[in-house]
C-alpha positions in Angstrom: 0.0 0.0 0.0 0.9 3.7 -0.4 1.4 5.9 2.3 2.3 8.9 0.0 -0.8 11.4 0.6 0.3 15.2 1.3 -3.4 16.4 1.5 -4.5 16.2 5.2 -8.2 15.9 5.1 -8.6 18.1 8.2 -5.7 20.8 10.1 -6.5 22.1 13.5 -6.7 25.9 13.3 -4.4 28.0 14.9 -6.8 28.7 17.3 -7.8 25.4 18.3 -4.1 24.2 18.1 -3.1 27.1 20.9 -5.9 26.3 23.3 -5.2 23.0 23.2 -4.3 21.4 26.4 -1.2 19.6 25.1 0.0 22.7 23.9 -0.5 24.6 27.3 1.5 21.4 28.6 4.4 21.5 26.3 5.1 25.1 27.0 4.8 24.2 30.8 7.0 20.7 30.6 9.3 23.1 28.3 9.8 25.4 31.5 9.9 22.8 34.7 11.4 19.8 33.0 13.1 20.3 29.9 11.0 19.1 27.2 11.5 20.9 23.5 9.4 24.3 23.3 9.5 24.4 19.7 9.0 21.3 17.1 5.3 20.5 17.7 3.7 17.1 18.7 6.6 15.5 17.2 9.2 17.1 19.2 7.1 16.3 22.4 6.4 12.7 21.7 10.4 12.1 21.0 11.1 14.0 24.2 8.4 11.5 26.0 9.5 8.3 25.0 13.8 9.4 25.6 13.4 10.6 28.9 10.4 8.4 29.8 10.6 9.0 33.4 11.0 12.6 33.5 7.9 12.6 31.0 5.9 10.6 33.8 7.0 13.0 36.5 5.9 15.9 34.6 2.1 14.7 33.9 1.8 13.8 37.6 2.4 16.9 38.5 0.6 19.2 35.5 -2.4 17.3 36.7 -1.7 17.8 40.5 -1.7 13.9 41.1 -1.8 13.1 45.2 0.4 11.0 46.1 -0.4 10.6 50.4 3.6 8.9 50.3 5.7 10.1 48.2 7.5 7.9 45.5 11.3 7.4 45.6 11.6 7.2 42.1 9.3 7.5 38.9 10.9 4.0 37.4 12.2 1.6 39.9 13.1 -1.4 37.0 12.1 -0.7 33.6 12.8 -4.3 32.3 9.3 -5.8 30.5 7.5 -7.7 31.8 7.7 -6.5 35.5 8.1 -2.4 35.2 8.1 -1.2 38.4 6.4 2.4 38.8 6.5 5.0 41.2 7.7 3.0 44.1 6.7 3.7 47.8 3.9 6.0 46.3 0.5 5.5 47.7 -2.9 6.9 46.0 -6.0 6.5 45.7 -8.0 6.1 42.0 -11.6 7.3 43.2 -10.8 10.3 44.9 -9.5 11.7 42.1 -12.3 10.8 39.9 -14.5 12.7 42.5 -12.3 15.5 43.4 -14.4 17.9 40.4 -16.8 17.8 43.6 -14.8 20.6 45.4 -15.5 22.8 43.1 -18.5 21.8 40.8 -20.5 20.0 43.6 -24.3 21.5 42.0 -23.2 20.1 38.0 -23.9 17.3 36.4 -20.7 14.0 36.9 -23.2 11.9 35.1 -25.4 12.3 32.5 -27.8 8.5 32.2 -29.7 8.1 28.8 -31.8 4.8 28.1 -33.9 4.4 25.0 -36.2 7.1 25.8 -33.1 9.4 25.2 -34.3 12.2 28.2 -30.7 12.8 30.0 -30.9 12.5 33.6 -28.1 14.3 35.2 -26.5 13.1 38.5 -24.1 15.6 40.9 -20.8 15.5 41.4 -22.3 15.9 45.2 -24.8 13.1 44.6 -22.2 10.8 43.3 -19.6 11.4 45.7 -22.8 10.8 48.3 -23.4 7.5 47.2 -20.0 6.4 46.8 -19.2 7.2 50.4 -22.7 5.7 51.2 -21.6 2.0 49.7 -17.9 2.5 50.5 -19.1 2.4 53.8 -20.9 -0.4 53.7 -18.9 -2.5 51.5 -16.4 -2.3 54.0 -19.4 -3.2 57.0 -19.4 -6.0 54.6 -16.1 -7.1 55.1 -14.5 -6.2 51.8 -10.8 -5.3 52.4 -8.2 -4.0 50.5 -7.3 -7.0 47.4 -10.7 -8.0 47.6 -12.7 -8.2 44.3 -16.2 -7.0 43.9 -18.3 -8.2 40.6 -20.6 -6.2 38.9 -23.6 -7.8 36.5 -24.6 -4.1 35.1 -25.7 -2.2 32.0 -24.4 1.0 31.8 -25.7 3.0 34.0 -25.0 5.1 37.0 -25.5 2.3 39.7 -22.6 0.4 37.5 -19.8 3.9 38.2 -20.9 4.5 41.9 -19.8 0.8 42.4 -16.8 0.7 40.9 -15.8 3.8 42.8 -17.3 2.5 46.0 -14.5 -0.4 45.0 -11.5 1.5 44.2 -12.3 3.7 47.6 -12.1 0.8 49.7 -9.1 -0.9 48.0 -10.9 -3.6 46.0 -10.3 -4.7 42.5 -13.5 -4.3 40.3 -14.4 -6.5 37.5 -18.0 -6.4 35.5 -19.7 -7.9 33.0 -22.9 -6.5 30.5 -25.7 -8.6 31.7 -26.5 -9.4 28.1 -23.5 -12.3 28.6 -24.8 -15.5 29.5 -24.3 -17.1 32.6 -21.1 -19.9 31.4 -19.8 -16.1 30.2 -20.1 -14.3 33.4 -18.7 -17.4 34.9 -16.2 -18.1 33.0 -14.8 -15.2 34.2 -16.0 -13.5 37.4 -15.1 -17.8 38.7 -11.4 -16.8 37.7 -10.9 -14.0 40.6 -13.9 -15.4 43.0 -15.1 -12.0 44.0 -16.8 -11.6 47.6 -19.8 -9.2 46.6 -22.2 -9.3 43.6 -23.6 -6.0 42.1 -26.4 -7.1 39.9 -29.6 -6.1 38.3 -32.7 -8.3 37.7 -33.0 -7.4 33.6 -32.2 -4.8 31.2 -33.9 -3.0 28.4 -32.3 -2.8 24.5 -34.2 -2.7 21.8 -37.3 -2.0 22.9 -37.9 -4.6 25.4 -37.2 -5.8 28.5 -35.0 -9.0 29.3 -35.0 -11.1 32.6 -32.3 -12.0 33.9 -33.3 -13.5 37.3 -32.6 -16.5 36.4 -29.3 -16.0 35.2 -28.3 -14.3 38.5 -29.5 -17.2 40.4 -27.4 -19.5 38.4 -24.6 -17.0 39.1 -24.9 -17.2 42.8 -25.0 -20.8 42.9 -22.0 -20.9 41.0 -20.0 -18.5 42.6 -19.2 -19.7 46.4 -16.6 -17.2 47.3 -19.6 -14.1 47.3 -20.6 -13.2 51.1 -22.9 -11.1 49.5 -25.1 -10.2 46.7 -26.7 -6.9 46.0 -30.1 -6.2 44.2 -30.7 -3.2 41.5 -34.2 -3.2 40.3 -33.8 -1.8 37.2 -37.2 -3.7 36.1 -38.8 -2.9 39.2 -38.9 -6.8 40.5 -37.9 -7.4 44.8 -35.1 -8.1 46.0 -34.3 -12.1 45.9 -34.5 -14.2 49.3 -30.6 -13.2 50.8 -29.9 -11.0 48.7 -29.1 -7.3 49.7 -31.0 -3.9 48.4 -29.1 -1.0 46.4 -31.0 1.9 47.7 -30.6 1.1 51.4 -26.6 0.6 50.7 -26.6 4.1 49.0 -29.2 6.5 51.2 -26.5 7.4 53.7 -24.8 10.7 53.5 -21.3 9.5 53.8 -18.2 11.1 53.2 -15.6 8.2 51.4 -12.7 7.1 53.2 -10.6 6.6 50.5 -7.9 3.7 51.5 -4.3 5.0 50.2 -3.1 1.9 48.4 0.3 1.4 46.7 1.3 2.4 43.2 0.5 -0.8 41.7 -2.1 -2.3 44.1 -4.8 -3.4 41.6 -7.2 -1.4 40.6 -9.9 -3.8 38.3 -9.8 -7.2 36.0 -11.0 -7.0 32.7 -10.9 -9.8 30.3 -9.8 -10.4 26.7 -12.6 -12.3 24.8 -11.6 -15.3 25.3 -12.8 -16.7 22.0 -10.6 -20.3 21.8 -10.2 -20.6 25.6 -11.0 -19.1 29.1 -11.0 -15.4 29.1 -7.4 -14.0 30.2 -8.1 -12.2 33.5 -5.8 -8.9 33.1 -5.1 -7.0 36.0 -3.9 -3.6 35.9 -3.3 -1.2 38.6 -5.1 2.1 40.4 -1.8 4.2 39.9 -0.8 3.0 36.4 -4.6 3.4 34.8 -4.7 6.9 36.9 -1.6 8.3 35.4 -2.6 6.7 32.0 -6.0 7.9 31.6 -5.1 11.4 32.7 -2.6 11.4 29.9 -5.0 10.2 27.4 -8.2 11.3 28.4 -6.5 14.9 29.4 -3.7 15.6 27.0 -4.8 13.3 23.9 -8.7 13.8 23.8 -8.3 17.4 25.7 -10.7 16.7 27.5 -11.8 19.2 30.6 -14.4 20.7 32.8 -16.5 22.2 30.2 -16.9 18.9 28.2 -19.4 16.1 27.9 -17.4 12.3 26.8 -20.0 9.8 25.4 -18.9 6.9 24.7 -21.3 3.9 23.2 -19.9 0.9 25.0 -21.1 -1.8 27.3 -19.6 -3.1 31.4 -18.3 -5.6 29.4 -15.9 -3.8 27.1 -12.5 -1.8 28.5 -14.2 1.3 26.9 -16.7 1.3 29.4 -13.5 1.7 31.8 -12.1 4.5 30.3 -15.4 6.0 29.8 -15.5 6.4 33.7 -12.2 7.7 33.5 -13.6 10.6 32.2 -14.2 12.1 35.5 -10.6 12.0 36.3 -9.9 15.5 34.0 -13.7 16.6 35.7 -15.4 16.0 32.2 -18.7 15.0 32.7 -19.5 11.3 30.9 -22.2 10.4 29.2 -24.0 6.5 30.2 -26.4 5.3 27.2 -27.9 2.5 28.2 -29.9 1.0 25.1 -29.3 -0.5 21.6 -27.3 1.3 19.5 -29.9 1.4 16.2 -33.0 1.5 18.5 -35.6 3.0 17.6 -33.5 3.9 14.2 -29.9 4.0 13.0 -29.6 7.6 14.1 -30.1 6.7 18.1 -26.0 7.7 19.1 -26.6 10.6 17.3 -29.8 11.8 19.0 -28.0 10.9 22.2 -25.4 13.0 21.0 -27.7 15.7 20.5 -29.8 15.7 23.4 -26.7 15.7 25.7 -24.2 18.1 24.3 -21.6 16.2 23.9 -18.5 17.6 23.0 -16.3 14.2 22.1 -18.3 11.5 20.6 -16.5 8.1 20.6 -18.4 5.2 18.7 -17.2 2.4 16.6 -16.1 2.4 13.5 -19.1 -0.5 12.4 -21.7 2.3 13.3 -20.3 5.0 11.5 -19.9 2.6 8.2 -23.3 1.6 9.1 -24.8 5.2 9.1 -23.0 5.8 5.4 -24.8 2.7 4.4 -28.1 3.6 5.8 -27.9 7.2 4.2 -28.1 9.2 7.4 -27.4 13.1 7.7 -26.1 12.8 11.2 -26.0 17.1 11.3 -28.9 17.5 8.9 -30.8 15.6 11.3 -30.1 16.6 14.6 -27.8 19.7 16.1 -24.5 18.4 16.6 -23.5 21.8 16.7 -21.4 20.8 20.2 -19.8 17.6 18.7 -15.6 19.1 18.7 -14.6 15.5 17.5 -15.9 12.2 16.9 -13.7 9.1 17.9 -13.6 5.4 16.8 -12.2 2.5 17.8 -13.2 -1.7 18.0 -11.4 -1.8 14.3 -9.7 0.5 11.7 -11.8 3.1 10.6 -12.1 2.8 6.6 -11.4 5.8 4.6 -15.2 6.2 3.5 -15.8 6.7 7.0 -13.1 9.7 7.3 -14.6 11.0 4.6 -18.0 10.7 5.1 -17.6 11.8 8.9 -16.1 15.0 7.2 -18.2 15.7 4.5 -21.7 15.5 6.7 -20.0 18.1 9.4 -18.4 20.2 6.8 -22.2 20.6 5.7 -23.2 22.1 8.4 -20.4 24.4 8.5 -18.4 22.6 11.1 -14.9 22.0 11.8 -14.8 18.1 13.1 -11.4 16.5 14.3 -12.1 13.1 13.6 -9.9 10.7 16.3 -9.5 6.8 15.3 -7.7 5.2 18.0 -6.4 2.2 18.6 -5.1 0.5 22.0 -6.5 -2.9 23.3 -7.9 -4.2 26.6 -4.2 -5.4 27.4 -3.4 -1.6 28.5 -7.2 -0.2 28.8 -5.6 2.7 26.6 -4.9 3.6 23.2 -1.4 3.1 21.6 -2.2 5.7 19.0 -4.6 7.7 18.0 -5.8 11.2 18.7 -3.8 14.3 18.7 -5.7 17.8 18.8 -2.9 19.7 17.1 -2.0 17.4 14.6 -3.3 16.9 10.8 -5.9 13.9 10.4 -5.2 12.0 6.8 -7.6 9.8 5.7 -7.5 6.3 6.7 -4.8 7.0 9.6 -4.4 7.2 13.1 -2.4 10.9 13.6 0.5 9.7 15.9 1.8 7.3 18.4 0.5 8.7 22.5 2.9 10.2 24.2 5.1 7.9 26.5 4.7 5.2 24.0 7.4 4.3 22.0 5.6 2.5 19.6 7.1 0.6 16.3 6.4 -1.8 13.2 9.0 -4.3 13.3 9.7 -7.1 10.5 10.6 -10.1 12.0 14.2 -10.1 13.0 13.2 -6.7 15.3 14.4 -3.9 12.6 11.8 -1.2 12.5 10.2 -0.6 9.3 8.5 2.9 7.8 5.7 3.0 5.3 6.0 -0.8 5.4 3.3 -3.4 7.0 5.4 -4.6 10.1 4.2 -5.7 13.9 3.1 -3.9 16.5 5.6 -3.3 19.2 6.2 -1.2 22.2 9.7 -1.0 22.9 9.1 0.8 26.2 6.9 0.2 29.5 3.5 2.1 29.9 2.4 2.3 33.3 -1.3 1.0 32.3 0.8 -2.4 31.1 -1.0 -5.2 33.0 1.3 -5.9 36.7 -0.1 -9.4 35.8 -2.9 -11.9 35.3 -5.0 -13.6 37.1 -4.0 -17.3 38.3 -0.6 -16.9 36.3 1.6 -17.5 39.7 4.7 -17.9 37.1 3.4 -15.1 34.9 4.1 -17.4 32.1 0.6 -17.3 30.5 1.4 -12.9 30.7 4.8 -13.4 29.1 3.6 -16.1 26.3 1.2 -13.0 25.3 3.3 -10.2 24.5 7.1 -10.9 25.3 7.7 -14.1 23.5 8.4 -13.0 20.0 10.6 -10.3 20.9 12.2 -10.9 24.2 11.9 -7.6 26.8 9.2 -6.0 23.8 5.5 -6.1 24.2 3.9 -7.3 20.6 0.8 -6.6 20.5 -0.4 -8.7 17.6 -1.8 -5.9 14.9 -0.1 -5.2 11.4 0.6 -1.5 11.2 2.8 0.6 9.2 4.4 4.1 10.3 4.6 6.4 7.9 7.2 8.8 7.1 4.7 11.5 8.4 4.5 9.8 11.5 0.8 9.0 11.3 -0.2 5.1 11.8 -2.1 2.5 9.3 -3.8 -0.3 11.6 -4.3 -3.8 9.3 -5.8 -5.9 11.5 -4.9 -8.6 13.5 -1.5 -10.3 13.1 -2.4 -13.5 14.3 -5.0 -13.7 11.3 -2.8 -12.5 8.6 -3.6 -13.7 4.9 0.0 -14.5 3.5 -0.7 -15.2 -0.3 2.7 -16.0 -1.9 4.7 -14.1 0.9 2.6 -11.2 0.6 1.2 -10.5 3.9 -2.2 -8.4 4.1 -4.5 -7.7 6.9 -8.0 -8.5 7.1 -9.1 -4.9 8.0 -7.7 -3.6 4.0 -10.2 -6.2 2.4 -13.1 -5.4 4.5 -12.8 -2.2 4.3 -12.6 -2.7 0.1 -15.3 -5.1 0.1 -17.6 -3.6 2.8 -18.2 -0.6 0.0 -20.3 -2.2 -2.1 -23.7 -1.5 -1.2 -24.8 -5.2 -1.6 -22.2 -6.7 1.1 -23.3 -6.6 4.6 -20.2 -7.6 6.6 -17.3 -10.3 5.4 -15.0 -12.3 6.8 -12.0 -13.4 5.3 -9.8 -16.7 6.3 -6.3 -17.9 5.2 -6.3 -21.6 6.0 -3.0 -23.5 5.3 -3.6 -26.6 4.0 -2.1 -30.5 4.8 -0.7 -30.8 1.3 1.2 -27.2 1.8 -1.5 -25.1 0.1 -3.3 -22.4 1.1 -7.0 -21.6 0.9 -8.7 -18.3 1.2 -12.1 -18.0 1.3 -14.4 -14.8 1.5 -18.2 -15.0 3.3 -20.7 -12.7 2.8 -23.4 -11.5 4.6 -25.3 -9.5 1.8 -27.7 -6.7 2.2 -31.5 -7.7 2.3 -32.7 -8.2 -1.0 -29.3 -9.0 -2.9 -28.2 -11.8 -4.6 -24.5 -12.7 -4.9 -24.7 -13.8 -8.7 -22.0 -13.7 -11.2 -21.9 -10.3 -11.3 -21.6 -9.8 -7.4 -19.2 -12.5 -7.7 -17.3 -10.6 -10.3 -17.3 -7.3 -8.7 -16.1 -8.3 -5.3 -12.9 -10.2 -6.9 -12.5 -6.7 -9.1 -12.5 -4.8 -6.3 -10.0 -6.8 -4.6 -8.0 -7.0 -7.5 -7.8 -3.7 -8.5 -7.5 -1.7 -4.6 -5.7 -4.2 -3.1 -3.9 -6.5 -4.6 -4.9 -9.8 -7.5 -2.6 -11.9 -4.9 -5.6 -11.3 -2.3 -8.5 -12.4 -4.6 -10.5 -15.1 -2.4 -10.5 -18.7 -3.5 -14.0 -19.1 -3.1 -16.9 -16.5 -1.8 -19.6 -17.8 0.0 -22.9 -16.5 1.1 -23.5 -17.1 5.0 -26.6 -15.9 7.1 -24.2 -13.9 9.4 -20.9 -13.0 10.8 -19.9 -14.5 14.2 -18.2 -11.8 16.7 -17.4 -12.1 19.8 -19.1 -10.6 22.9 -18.0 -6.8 22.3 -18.6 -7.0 18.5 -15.3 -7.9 16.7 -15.8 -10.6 14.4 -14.1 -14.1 14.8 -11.2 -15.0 12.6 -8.9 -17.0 14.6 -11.8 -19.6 15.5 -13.3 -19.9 12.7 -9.9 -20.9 10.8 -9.5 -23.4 13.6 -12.9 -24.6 12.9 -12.2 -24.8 8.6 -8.8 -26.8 9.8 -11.0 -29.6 10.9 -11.1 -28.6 14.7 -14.0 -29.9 16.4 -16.8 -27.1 17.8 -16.4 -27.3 21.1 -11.9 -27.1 21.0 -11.8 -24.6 18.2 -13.7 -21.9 20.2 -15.3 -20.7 23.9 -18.8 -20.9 23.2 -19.8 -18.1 25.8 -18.0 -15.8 23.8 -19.5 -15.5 20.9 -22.3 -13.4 20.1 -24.2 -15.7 18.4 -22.9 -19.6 18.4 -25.2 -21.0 15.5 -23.4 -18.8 13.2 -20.7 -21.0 14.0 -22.3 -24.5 12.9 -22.4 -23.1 9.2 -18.9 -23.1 8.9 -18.7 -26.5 10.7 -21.0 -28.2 8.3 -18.8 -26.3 5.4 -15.2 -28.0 6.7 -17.3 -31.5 7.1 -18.3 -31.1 3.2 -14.1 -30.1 2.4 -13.0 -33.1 4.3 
């Protein structure tokens, strides 16, 4: 692919660029610690990855991080795995999520949106109320520092004030969306045997309402390390026999203890999806994600008092995390709890609308799906608020820059569009957005600061404007201090650290470009390799996925017994097409002629739909397992896919090849 493309399709104004909070921090670093005054982003990020520790120094104190004991150093052992930060530092992650309270105590922390899409606002005063309220009580409940408390929540505000409540007391969170079944839930929350149980009795998404009291009973049974489980009636049911009521846990008018805990005590679990085996339990740390998120959310996003974050995610995805996070720069977030299309296609933007946000992060699949659908996002609703729209779960095509820009441009605003790009692993974003930086179509604008990242070819030479892995040859401080049940931390090392020893591979094809700005191509570990011509899967979806008549795809490279190699395409068409000869022929043209004739499929085959895993990224690695001859039940985790007889199709479709 080329990476040659001088035309930006967006430049921050001059304005914009000098209000920018990075900017204000540069000048600032420049003066107290060294860091280049002139050189732009560039400059800064070099600066931030050479003198890493003087870097981390200088955003704990530009965002007046309290540290009740001090640390001795800002890196005690930068070796990977096993970076020691801050040592002898002691913090706390909730009260600085709530410390906006001080000064803001009558404005909205929390702004809750269901399917009826009427905002309802909750206090930085209220908030901080309740947390104190269950803090209190958590800890009447015995739940001491290490302890993990499990939450079985949509998004909404019950689901924040308890993983606050957590981090106050010293626990380690970990949720779940209670759309995941119950071997789901279990197959994780079992892992790090929590002692509470914050659950609600159903949810609402699409229009309806879906019981889950039988789920949580199953869960309870299941679980015998919980001393106790507590009851949200979000469907307006009683509280079960035992079981313990929300409202008389968060009436009180409690000020929070917050328990000063150690750089890297941790903070919450979340889980990768777990789609050929249990669900790695990743534990990262109440210092490291604070430091993180207040880099990223604060410095990368520019995010601030005056904004509003909405994010559409679920409990169940590390967005949802770092959604919360928003309150750590006092920007109030934004909870939608509903169905993304419901009661149309347009419902993020309406939420959007009706909330004022100001950064509007949403995955790329919606946006391609609103192109599809024909929507006029600003047409249709006033988005005059909206500074930037972000995207993330997978690379966001070029049509979708474009679009994004054209439908704002319309309206007569000025949109800095932000596709990032991190993973669960680090509950951050490895690149992405840059406020006073050019945005080129089809690219992520720079590696974040702090993170040295790289494409390497295999023997560990770093590659630009050439597909390569994703490496970071440096420690972040939101890097997981381990995982669950990995006494050894062999299972943590096997993940990242094998392929290049003391460098964290992260598994996605990307390329660098001589700009600086980043190309994601999808996952390495599913990388099409026609005649030692590596592609990712994300460059023929995004080819494919243009024509009006293709739904989704999915795309396979299966090597075969005999040595050769088979690449099918499936299809899920659009209602009402057909994929004839002349489907047929445009699909392998368009391959052909965007990408390359070495990555025209073998075969393409219709299928009813495309398997994804819990938070909506399709299946690759599985389903190859599956079209190798690997039996159901060994090729993949059923309780982490989306929708399991998807998965029989292809079964049936390796029986036939066999």
């Amino acid at each position: 692919m080329t990476t040659v493309n001088p035309q930006p399709l967006w430049q921050p104004d001059p304005e914009r660029t000098a209000r920018a909070r990075i900017t204000r921090f540069q000048a600032w670093a420049a003066e107290h610690h060294g860091a280049p005054a002139e050189g732009g982003y560039p400059a800064l990020h070099r600066w931030s990855v050479d003198r890493l520790d003087t870097f981390w120094k200088a955003v704990t104190e530009w965002f007046d991080v309290r540290f009740a004991t001090p640390y001795a150093r800002v890196l005690g052992d930068r070796a990977m795995p096993g970076a020691q930060w801050f040592p002898g530092a002691t913090l706390n992650y909730a009260e600085h999520a709530l410390r906006a309270t001080a000064t803001r105590a009558d404005e909205p922390a929390l702004l809750y949106v269901d399917e009826t899409h009427e905002p309802r606002p909750v206090t930085w005063a209220e908030l901080r109320r309740q947390v104190g309220s269950l803090a209190a009580e958590l800890r009447a409940l015995g739940v001491r520092p290490g302890d993990r408390v499990s939450g079985y929540l949509p998004n909404i505000p019950h689901a924040v004030v308890a993983l606050l409540a957590t981090a106050a007391v010293g626990g380690v969170w970990t949720s779940c969306a209670p759309d995941f079944g119950a071997r789901s839930v279990l197959d994780r929350f079992q892992q790090v045997e929590p002692v509470v149980l914050i659950t609600v009795d159903g949810y609402r998404y699409g229009g309806k309402e879906h019981d889950r009291r039988a789920t949580v009973a199953e869960l309870r049974r299941e679980l015998p390390t919980l001393r106790a489980v507590i009851h949200i009636p979000l469907l307006g049911t009683g509280t079960p026999d035992g079981a313990l009521d929300w409202t008389a846990l968060t009436s009180a008018d409690t000020e929070p203890v917050f328990e000063q805990v150690p750089f890297d005590h941790p903070l919450w679990v979340l889980y990768s999806s777990g789609t050929t085996g249990l669900p790695k339990a990743i534990v990262q740390s109440q210092g490291g994600i604070l430091v993180e998120h207040l880099k990223q959310l604060g410095l990368h996003c520019d995010l601030g008092p005056k904004d509003r974050f909405f994010w559409y995610t679920s409990t169940g995805w590390m967005m949802w995390n770092f959604l919360v996070s928003g309150l750590l720069t006092g920007t109030t977030i934004v909870l939608y709890d509903g169905s993304p299309g419901h009661p149309d296609t347009g419902a993020q933007w309406r939420v959007a609308e009706r909330t004022g946000t100001t950064l509007f992060g949403t995955s790329a699949a919606y946006v391609m799906a609103c192109r599809k659908a024909g929507l006029h996002p600003c047409r249709d609703h006033d988005l005059s608020a909206v500074q930037c729209v972000a995207t993330t779960g997978s690379p966001l095509p070029p049509d979708g820059f474009r679009w994004l820009h054209d439908e704002f441009a319309r309206s007569g605003s000025d949109l800095w569009i932000a596709s990032v790009s991190g993973g669960t692993d680090v509950c951050s974003c490895f690149a992405g957005a840059v406020p006073t930086l050019p945005v080129y179509t089809g690219e992520l604008q720079a590696p974040c600061l702090g993170t040295d990242l790289q494409s390497w070819d295999p023997d560990g030479s770093p590659l630009t404007d050439e597909v390569g892995e994703l490496v970071v040859t440096n420690p972040m401080p939101s890097m997981p201090i381990h995982f669950w049940n990995d006494p050894d931390g062999s299972r943590y090392h096997d993940s990242y650290f094998a392929t290049y020893p003391g460098v964290w591979r992260h598994g996605d094809w990307i390329t660098v470009t001589s700009r600086g700005s980043v190309v994601i191509h999808g996952r390495s570990d599913s990388t099409l390799n026609r005649q030692g011509v590596r592609m990712g899967s994300a460059d023929i979806y995004e080819a494919v996925e243009r024509l009006p008549e293709i739904k989704e795809s999915l795309v396979i490279g299966v090597e075969q017994p005999d040595g050769g190699y088979w690449m099918p395409l499936f299809v899920h068409l659009a209602p009402g097409a057909v994929l004839d000869e002349a489907l047929l022929d445009r699909v392998k043209r368009t391959i052909r002629e965007q990408l390359s004739p070495r990555h025209v499929p073998d075969e393409i085959i219709e299928v009813p739909g495309i398997p994804h895993t819990l938070t909506g990224k399709r299946i690759e690695v599985p389903v190859k397992r599956l079209l190798q001859g690997t039996p159901l039940e060994k090729a993949v985790n059923p309780g982490s896919i989306d929708d399991l007889g998807l998965l029989h199709h292809f079964e049936e479709l390796a029986r036939k090849r066999a």
